[in-house]
C-alpha positions in Angstrom: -30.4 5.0 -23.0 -33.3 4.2 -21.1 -33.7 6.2 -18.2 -36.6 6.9 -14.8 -40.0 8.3 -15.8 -40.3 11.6 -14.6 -41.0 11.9 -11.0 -39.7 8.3 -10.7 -36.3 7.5 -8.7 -35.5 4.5 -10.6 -36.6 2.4 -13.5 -39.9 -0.1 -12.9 -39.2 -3.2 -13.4 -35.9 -3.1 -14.8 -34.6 -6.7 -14.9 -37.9 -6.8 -17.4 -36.6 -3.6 -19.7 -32.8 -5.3 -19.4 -34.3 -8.6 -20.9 -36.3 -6.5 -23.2 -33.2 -4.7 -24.5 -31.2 -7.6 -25.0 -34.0 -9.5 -27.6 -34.3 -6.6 -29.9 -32.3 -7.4 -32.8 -30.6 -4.5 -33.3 -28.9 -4.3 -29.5 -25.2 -5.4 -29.5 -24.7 -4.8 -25.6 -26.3 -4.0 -22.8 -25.3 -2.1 -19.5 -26.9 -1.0 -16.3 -25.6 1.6 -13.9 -27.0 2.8 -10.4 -26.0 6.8 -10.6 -26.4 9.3 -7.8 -25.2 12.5 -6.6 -22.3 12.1 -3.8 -19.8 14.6 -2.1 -16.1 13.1 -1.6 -14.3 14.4 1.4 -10.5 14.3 2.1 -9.3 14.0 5.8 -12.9 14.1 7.7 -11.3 11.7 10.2 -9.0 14.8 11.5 -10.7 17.6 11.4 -10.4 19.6 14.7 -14.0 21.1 13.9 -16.7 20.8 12.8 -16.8 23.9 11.6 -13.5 23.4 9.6 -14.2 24.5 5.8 -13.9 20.4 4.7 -11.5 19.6 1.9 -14.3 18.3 -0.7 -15.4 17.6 -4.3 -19.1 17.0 -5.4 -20.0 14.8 -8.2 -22.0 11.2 -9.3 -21.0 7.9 -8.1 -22.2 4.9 -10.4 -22.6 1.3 -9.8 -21.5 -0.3 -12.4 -21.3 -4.2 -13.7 -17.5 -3.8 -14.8 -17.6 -7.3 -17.2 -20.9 -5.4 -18.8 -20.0 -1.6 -18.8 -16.5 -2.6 -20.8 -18.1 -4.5 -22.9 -20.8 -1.8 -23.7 -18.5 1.2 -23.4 -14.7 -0.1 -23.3 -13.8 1.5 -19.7 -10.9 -0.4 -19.1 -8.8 1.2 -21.9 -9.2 4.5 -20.1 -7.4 3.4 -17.4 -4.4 5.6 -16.5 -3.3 4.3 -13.3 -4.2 1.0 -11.5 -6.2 -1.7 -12.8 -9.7 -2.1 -13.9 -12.7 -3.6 -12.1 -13.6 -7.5 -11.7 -16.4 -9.0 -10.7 -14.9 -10.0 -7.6 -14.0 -6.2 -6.7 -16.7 -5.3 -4.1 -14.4 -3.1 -2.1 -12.8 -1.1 -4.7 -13.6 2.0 -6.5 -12.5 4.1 -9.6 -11.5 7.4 -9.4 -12.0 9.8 -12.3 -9.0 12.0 -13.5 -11.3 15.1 -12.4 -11.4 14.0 -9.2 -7.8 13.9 -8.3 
């Protein structure tokens, strides 16, 4: 796993390490994800307050390459409900059994 220097947000460079990472002879796949910290929130449209305790969970949100991360990590078979990602799935998300 190659990760952000510390004090650095993201990796420098990185379509440079990915290329890197592919040519050493000993890589069999390859994967990138963009990971940060997010709060899911259930019925903020009808909250009557603002001050209404929300109905929340906290927890990372990654950006994945879904033809990649299967590859790499086999994702798809973990599927319980639904289908898994395509490329062409810009508007959809996966939802992690904690989370429901």
């Amino acid at each position: 796993m190659i990760t952000a220097l510390q004090k650095k947000e993201f990796i420098e460079n990185s379509p440079s390490v990915l290329s890197i990472a592919q040519a050493l002879p000993w890589t069999e796949t390859v994967t990138y994800r963009y990971v940060e910290g997010a709060t899911i929130e259930a019925g903020y449209k009808t909250k009557v307050k603002l001050t209404d305790e929300p109905n929340s969970a906290g927890g990372s949100v990654a950006d994945i390459d879904p033809t990649l991360e299967d590859k790499a990590t086999h994702l798809s078979t973990k599927i319980v409900e639904g289908s898994y990602l395509t490329e062409n799935d810009s508007d959809s998300i996966m939802i992690g059994a904690n989370f429901l």
